[in-house]
N, CA, C and O atoms as a CHARMM CRD file, in Angstrom:
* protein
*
  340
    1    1 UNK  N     49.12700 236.51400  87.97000 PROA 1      0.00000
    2    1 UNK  CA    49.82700 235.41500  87.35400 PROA 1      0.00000
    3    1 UNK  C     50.47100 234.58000  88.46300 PROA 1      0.00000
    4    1 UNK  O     51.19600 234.92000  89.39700 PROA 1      0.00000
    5    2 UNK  N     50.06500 233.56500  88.14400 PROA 2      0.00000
    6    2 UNK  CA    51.15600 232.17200  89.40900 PROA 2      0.00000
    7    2 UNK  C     52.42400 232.01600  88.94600 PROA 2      0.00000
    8    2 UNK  O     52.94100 232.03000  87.82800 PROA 2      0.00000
    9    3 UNK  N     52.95400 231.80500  90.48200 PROA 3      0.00000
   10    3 UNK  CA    54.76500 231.39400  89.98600 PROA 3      0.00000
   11    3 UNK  C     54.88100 230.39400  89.10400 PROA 3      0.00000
   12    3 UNK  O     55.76900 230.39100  88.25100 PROA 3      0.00000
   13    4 UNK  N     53.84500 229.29200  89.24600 PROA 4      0.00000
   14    4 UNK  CA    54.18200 228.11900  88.13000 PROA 4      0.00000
   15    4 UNK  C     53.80200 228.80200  86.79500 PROA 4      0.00000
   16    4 UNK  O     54.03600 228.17200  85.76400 PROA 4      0.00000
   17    5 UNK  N     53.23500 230.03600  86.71000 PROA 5      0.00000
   18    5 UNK  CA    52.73700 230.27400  85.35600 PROA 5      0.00000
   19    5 UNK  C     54.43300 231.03600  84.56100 PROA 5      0.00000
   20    5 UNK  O     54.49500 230.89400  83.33900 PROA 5      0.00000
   21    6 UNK  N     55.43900 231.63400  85.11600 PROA 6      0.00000
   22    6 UNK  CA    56.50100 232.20100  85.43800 PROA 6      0.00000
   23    6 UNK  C     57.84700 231.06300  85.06200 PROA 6      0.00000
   24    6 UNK  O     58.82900 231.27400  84.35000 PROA 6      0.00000
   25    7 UNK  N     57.48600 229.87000  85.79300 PROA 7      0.00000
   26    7 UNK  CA    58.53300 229.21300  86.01800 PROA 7      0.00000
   27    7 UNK  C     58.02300 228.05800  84.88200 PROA 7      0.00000
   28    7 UNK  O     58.98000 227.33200  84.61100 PROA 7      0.00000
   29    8 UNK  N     56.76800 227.66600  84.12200 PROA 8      0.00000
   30    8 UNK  CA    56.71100 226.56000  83.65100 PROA 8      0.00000
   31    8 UNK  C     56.58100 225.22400  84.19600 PROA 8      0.00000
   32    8 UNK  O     56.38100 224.18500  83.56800 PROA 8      0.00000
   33    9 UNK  N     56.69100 225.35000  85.18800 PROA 9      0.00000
   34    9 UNK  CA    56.11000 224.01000  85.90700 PROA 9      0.00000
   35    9 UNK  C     55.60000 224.08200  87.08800 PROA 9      0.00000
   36    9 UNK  O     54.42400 224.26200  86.77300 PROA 9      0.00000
   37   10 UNK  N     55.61300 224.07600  88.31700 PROA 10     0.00000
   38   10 UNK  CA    54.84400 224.40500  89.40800 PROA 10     0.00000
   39   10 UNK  C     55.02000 223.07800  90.08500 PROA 10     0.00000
   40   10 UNK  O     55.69500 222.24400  89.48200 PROA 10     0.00000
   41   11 UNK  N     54.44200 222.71800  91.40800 PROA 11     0.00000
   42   11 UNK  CA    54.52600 222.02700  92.30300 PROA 11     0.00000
   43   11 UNK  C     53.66500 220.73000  91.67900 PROA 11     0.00000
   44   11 UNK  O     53.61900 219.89100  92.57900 PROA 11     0.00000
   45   12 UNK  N     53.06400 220.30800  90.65800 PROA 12     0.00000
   46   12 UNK  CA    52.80500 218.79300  90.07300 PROA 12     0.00000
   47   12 UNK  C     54.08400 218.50700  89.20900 PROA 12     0.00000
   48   12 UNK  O     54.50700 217.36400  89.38300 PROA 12     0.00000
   49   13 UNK  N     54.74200 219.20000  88.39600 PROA 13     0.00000
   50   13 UNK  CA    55.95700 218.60300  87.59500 PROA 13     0.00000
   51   13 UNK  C     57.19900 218.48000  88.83700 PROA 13     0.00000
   52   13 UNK  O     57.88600 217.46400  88.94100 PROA 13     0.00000
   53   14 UNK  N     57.32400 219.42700  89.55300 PROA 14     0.00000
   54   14 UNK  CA    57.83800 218.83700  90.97500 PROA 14     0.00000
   55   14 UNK  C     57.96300 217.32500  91.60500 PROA 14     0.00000
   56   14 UNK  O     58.83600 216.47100  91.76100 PROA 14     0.00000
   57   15 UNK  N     56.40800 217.52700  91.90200 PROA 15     0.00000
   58   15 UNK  CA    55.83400 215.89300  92.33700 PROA 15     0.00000
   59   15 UNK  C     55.92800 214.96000  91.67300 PROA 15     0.00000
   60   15 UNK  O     56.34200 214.01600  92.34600 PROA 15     0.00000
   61   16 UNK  N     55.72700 214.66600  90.49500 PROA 16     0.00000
   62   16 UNK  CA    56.02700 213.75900  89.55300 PROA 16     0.00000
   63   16 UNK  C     57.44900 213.44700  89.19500 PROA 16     0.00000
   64   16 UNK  O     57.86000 212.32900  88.88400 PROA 16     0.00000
   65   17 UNK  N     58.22800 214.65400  89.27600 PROA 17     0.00000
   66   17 UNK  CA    59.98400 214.38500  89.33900 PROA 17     0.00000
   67   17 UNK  C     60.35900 213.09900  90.33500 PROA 17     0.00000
   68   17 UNK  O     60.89300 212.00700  90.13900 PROA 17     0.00000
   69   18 UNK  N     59.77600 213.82200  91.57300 PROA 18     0.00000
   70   18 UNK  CA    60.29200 213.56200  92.82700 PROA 18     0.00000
   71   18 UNK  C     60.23700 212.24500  93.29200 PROA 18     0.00000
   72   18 UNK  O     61.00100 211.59700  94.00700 PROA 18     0.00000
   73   19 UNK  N     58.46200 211.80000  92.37100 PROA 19     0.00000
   74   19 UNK  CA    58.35100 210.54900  92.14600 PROA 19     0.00000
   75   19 UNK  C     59.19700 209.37900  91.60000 PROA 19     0.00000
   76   19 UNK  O     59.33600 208.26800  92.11200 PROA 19     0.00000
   77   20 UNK  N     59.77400 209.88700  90.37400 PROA 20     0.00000
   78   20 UNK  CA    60.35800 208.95600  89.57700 PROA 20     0.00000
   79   20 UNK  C     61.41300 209.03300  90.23400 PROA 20     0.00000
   80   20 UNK  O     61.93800 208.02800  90.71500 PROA 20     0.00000
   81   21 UNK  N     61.74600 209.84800  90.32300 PROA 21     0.00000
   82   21 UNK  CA    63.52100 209.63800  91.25800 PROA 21     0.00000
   83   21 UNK  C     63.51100 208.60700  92.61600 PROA 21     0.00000
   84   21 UNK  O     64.46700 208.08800  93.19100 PROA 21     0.00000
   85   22 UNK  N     62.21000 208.52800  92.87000 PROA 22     0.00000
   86   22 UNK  CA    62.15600 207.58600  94.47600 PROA 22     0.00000
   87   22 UNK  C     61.87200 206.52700  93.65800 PROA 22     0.00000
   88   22 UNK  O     62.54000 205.53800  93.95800 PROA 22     0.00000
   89   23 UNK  N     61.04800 206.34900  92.63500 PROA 23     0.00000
   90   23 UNK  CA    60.15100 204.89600  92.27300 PROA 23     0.00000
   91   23 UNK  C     61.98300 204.00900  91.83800 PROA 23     0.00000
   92   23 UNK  O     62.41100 202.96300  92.32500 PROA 23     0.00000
   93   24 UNK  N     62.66700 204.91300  90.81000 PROA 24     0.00000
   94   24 UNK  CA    64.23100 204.36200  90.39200 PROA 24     0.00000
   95   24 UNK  C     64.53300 204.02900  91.34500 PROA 24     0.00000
   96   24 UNK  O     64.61200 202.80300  91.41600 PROA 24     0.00000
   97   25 UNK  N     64.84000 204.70400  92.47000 PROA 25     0.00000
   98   25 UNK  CA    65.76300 204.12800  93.62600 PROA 25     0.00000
   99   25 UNK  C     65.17700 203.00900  94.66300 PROA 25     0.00000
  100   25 UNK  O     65.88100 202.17200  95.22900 PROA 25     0.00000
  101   26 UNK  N     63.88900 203.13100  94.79700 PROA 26     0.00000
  102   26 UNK  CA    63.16900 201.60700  95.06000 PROA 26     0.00000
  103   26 UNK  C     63.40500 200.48300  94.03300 PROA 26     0.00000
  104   26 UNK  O     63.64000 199.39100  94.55000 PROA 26     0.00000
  105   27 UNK  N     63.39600 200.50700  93.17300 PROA 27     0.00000
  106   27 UNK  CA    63.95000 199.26600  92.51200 PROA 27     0.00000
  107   27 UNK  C     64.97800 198.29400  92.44000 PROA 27     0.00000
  108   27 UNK  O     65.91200 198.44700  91.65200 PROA 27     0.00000
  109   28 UNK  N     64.89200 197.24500  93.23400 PROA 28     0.00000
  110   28 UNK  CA    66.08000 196.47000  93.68500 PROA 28     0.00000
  111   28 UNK  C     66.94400 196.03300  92.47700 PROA 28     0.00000
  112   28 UNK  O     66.42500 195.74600  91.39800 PROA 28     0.00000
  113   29 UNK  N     68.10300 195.99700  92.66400 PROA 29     0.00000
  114   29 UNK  CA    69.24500 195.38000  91.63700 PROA 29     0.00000
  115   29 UNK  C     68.86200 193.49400  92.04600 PROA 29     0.00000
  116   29 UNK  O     68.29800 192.91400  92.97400 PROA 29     0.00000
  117   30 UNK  N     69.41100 193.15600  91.00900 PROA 30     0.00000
  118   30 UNK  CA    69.47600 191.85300  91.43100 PROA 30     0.00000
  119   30 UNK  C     68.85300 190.74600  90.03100 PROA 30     0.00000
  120   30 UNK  O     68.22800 190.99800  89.00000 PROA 30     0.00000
  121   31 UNK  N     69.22400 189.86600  90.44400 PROA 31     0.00000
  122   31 UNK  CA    68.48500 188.45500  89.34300 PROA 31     0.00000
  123   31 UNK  C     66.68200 188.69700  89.11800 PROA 31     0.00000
  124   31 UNK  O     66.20500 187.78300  88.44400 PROA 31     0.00000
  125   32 UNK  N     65.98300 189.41000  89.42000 PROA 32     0.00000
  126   32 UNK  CA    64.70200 189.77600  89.14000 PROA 32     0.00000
  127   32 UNK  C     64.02900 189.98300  87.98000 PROA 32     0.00000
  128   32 UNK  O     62.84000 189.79400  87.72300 PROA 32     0.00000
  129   33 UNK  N     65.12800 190.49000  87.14900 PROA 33     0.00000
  130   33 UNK  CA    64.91900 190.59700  85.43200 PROA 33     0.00000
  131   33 UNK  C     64.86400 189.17500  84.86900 PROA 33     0.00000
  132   33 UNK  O     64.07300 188.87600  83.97400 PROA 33     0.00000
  133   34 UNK  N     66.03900 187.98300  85.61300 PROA 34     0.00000
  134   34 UNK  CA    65.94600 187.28300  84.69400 PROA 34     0.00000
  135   34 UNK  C     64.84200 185.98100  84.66300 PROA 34     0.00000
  136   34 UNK  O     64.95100 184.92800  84.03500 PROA 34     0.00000
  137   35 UNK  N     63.68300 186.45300  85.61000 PROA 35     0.00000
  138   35 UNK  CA    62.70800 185.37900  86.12200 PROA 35     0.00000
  139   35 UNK  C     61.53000 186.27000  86.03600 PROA 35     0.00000
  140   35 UNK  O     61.68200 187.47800  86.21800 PROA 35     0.00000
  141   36 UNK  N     60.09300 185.64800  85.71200 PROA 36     0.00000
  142   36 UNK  CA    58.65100 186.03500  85.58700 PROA 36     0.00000
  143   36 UNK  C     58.34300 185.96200  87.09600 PROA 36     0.00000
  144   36 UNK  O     58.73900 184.97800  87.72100 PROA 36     0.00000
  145   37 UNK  N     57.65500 186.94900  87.72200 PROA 37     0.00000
  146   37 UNK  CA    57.40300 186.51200  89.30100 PROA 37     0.00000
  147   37 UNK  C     55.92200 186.79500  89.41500 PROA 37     0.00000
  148   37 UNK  O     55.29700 187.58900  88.71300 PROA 37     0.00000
  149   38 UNK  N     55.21400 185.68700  90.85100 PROA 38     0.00000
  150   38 UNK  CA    53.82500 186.06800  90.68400 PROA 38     0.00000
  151   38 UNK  C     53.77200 187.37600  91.59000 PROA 38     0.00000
  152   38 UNK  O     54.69400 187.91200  92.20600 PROA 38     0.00000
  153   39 UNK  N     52.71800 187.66100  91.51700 PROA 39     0.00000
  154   39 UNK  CA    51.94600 188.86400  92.03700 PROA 39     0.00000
  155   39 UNK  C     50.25500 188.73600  91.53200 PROA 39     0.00000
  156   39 UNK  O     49.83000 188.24100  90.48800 PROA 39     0.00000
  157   40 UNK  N     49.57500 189.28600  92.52300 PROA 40     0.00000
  158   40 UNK  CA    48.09300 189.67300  92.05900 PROA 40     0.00000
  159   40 UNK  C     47.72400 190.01500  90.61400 PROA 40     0.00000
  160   40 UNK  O     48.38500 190.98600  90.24600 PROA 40     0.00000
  161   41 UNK  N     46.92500 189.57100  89.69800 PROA 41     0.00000
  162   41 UNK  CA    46.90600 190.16400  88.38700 PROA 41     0.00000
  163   41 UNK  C     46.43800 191.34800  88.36900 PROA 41     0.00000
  164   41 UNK  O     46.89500 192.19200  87.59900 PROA 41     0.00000
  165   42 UNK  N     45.32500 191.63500  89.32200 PROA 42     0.00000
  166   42 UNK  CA    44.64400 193.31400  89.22700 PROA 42     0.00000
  167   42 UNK  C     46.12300 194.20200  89.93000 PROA 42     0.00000
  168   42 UNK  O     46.15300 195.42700  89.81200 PROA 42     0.00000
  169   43 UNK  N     47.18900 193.52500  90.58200 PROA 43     0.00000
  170   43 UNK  CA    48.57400 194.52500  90.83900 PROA 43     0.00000
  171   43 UNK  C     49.64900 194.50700  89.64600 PROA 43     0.00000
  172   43 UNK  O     50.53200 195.35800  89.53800 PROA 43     0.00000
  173   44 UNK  N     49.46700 193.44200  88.77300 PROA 44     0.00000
  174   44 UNK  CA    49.99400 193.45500  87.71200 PROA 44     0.00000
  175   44 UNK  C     49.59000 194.29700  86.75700 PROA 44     0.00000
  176   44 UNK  O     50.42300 195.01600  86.20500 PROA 44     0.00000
  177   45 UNK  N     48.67900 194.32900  86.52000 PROA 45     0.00000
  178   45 UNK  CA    47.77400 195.10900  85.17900 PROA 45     0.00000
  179   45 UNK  C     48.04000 196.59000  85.64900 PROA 45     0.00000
  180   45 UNK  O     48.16500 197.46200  84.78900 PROA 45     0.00000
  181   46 UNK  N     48.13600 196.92700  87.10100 PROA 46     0.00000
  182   46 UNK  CA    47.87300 198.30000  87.34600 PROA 46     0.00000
  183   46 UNK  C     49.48300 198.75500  87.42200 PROA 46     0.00000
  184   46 UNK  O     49.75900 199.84300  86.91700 PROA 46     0.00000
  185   47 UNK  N     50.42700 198.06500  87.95600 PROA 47     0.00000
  186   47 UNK  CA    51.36800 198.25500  86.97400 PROA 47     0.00000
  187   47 UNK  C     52.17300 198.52400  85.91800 PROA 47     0.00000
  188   47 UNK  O     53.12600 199.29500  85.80700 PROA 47     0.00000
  189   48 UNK  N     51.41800 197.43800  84.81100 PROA 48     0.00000
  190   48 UNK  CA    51.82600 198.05000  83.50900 PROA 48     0.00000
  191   48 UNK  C     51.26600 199.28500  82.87500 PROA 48     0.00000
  192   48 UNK  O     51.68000 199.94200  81.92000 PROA 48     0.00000
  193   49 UNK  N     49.94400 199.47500  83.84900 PROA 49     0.00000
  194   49 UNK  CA    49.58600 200.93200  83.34300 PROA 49     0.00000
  195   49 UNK  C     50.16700 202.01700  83.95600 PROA 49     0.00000
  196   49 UNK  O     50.62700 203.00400  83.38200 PROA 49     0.00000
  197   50 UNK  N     50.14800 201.89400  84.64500 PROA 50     0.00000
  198   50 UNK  CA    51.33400 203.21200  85.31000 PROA 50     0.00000
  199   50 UNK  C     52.61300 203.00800  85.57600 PROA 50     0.00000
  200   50 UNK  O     53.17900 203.99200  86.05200 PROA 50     0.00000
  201   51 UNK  N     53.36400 201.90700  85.40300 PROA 51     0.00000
  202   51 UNK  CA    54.89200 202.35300  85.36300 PROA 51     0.00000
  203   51 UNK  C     55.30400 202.01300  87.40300 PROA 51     0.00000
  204   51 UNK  O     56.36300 201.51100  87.77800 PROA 51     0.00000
  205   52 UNK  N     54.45500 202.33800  88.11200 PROA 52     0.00000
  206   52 UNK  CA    54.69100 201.99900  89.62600 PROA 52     0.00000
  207   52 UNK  C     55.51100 200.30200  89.83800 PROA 52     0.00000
  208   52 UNK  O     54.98800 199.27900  89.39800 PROA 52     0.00000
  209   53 UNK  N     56.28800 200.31100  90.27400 PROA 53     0.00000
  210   53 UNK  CA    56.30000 199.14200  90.85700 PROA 53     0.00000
  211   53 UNK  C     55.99800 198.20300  91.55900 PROA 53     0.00000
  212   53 UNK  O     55.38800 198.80900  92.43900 PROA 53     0.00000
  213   54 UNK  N     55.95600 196.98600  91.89200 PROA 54     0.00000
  214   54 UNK  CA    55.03600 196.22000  92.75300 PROA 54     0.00000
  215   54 UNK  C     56.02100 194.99200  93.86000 PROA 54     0.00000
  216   54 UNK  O     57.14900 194.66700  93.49000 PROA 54     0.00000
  217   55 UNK  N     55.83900 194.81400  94.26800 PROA 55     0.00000
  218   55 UNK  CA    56.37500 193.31000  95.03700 PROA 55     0.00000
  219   55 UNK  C     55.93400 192.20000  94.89400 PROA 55     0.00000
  220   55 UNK  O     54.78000 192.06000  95.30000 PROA 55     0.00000
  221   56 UNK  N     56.56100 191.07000  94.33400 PROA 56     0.00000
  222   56 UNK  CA    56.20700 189.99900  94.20400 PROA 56     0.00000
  223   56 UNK  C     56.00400 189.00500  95.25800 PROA 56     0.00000
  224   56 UNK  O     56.17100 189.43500  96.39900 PROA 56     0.00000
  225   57 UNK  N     55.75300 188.04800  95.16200 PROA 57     0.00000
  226   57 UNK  CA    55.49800 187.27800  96.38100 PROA 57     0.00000
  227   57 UNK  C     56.76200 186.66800  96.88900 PROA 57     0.00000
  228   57 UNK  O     56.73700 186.12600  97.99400 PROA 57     0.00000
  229   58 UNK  N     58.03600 186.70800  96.08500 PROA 58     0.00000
  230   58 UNK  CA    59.48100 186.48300  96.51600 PROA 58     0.00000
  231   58 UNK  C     59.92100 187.89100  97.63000 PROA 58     0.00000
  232   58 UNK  O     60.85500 187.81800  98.42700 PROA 58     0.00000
  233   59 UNK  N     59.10100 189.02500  97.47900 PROA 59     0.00000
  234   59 UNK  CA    59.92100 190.20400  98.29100 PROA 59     0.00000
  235   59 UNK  C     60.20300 190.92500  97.19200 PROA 59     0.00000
  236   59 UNK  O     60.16000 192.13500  97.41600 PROA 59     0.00000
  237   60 UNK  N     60.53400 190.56700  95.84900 PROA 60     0.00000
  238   60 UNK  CA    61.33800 191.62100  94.89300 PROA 60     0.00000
  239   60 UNK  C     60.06900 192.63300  94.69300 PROA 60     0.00000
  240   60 UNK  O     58.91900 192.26000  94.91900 PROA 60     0.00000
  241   61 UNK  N     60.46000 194.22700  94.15300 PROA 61     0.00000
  242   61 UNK  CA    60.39000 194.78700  93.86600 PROA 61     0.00000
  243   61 UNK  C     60.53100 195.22500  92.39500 PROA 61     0.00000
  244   61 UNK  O     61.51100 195.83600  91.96800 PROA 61     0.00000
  245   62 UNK  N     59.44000 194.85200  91.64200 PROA 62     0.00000
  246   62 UNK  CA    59.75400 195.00900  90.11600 PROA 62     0.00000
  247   62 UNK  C     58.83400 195.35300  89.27700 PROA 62     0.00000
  248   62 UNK  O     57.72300 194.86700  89.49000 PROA 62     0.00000
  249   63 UNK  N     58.96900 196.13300  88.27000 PROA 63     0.00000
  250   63 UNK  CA    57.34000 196.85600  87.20900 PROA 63     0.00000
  251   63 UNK  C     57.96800 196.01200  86.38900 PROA 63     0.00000
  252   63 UNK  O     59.14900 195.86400  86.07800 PROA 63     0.00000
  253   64 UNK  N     56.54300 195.25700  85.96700 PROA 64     0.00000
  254   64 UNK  CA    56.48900 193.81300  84.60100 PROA 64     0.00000
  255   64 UNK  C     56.27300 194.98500  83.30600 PROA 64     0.00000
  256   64 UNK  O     55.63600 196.01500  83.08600 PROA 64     0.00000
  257   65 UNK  N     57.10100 194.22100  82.74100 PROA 65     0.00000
  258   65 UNK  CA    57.44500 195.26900  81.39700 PROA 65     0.00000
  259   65 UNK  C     57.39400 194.28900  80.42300 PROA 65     0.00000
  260   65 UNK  O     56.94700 194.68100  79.34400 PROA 65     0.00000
  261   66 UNK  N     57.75300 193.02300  80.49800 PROA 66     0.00000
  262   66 UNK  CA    58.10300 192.38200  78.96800 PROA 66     0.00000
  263   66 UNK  C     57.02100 191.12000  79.29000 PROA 66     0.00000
  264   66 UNK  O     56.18600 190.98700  80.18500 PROA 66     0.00000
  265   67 UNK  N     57.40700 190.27100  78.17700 PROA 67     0.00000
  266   67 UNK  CA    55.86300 188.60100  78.24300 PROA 67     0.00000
  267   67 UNK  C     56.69200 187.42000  79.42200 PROA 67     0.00000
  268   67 UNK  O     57.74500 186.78500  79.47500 PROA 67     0.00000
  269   68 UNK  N     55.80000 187.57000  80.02500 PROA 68     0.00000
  270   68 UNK  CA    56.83700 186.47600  81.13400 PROA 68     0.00000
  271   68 UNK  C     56.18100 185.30900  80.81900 PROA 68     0.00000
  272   68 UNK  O     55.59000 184.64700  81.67300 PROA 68     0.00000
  273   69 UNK  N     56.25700 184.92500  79.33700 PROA 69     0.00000
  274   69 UNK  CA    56.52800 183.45800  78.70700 PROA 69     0.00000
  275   69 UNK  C     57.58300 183.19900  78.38600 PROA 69     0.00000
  276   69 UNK  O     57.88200 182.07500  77.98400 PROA 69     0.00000
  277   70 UNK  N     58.48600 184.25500  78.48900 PROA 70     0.00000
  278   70 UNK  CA    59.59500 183.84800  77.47700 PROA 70     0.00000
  279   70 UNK  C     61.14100 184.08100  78.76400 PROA 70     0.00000
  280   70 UNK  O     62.32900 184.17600  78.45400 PROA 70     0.00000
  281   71 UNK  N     60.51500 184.11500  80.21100 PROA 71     0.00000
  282   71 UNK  CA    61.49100 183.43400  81.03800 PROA 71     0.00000
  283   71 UNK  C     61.35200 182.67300  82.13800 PROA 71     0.00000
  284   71 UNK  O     60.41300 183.20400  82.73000 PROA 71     0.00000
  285   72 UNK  N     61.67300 181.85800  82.70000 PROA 72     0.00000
  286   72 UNK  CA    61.50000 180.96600  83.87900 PROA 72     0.00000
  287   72 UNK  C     60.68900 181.65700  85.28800 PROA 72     0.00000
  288   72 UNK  O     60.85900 182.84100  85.57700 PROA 72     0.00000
  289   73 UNK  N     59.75000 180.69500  86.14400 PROA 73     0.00000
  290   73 UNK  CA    59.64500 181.50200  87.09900 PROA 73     0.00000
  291   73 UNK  C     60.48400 181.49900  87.79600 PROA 73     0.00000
  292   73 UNK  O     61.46300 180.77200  87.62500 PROA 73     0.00000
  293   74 UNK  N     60.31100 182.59800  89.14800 PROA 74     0.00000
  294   74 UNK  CA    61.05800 182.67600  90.21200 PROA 74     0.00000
  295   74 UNK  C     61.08700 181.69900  90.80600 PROA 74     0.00000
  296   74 UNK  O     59.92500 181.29700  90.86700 PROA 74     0.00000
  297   75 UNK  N     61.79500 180.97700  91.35300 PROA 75     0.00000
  298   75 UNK  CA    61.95900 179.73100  92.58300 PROA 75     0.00000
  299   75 UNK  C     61.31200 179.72500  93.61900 PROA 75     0.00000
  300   75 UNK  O     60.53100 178.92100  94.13000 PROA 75     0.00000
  301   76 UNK  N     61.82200 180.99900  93.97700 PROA 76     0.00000
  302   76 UNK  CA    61.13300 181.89100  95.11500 PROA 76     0.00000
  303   76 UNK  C     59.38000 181.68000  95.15900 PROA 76     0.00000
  304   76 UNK  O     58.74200 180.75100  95.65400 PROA 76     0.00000
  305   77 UNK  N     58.86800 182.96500  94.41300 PROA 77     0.00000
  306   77 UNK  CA    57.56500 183.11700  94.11800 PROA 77     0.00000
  307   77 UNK  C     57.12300 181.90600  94.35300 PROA 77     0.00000
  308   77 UNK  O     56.44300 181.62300  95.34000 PROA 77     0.00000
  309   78 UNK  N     57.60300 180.79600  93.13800 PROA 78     0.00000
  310   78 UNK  CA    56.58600 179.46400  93.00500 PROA 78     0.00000
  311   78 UNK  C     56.77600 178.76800  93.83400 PROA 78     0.00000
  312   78 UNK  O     56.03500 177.79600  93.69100 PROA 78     0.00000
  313   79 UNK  N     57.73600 178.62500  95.19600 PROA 79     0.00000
  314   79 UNK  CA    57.39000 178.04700  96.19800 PROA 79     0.00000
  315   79 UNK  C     56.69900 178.35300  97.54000 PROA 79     0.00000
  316   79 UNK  O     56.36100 177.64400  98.48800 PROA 79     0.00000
  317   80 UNK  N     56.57400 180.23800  97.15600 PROA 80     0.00000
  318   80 UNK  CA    55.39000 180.42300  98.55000 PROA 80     0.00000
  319   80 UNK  C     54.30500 180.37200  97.48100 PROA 80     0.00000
  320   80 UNK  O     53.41800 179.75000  98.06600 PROA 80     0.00000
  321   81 UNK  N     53.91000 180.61600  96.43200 PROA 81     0.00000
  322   81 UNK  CA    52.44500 180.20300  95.49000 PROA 81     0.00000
  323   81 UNK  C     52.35500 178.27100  95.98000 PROA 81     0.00000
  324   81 UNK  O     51.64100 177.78100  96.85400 PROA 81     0.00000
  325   82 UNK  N     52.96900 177.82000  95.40700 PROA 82     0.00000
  326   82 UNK  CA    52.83600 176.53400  96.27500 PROA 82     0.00000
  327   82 UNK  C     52.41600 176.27700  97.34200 PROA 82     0.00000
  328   82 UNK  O     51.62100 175.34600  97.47600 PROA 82     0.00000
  329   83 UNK  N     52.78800 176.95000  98.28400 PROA 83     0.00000
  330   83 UNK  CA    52.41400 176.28000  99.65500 PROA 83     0.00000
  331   83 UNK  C     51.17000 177.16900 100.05800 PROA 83     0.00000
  332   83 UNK  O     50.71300 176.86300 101.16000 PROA 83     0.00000
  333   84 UNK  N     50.44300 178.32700  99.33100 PROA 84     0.00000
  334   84 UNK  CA    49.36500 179.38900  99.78300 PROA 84     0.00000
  335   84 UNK  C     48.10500 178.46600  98.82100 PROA 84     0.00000
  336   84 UNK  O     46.97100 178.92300  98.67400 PROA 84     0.00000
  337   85 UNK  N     48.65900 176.77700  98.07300 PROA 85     0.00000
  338   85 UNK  CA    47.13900 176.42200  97.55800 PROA 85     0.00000
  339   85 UNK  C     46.85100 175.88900  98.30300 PROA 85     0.00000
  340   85 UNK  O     45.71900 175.40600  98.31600 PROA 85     0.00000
């Protein structure tokens, strides 16, 4: 019998803890919630499927969770998207 068989979880429920506790604490505080920011769509999409966070083209650090129709863009973002056409 394995220790994880003993203990109920083993070294993947570990890893996955250990994860979320780093992915939370990577997540910057700040005005980021209250603006839609760009990013790659294939880094967006892979995002909302796993919960990981991403960086926008402002620097923030943020997993898209809600319809970013329904807030302003970043200032930020849309002026380096601006100047990268």
């Amino acid at each position: 019998m394995a220790d994880s068989d003993l203990t109920g979880g083993g070294t993947d429920t570990l890893d996955r803890e250990l994860e979320e506790l780093l992915t939370k604490e990577l997540v910057e505080d700040g005005d980021h919630e209250r603006f839609s920011h760009y990013a790659p769509k294939d880094k967006i999409m892979e995002s909302m499927v796993t919960g990981k966070p991403l960086r926008a083209l402002c620097g923030k650090l943020w997993t898209p969770s809600r319809d970013p129709e329904k807030f302003p863009v970043c200032p930020t973002c849309k002026e380096i998207y601006e100047k990268l056409k």
